[in-house]
N, C-alpha and C positions, 0 to 999 in steps of 0.2 A: 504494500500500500504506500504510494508516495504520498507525500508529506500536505499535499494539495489537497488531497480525498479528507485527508484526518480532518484537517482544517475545516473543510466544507458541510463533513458530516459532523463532527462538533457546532458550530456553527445553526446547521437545520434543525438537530436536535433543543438548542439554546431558543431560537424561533419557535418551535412548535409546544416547547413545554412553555411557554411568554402566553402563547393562543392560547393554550389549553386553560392557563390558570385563570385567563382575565373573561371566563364565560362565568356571567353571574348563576352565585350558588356553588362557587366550588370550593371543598374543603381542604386546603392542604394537607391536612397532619390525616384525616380521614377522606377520602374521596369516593368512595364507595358506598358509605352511609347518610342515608340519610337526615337531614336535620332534624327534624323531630318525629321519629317514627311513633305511629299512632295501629300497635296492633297488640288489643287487650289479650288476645287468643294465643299468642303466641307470646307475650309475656307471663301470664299466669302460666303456660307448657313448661318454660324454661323456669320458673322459679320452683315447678314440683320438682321439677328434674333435680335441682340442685338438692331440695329438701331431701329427695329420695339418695340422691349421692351421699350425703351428709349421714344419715339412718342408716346407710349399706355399711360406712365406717364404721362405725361405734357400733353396729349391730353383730358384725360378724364376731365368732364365739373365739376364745383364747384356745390359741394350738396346745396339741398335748406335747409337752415338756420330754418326756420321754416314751418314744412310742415304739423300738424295738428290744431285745434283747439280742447278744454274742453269746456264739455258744459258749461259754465259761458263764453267763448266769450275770454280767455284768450291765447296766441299761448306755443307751444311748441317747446323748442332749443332741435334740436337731437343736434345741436355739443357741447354743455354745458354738455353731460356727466351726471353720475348719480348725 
């Protein structure tokens, strides 16, 4: 690529993101969201959702501490790690 392209295409890119920004309603930092979304249905979905996430944590039961035997009769910690 000579040195001319780099220029040129820097350059159009510098142009086109100038266009893009200066059409009213756009968000920099978000562009894709809309400014005040207005959708009850799909906010109360997402906030069970999280409820239920949150219940699934604290809900699930504590693992068993030791859950084999070696043959010599001795137990095994899974949570003791390697």
């Amino acid at each position: 690529m000579t040195r001319r392209t780099l220029v040129l295409s820097c350059l159009a890119c510098l142009v086109a993101g100038y266009l893009v920004a200066s059409v009213p309603g756009f968000d920099p930092i978000n562009p894709f969201v809309p400014k005040r979304p207005d959708r009850p249905v799909a906010r109360f979905l997402a906030r069970l959702a999280k409820m239920g996430l949150w219940l699934a944590v604290f809900a699930e039961p504590q693992p068993m501490q030791y859950a084999a035997r070696h043959g010599d009769g001795s137990m095994i910690c899974h949570a003791e790690g390697w």
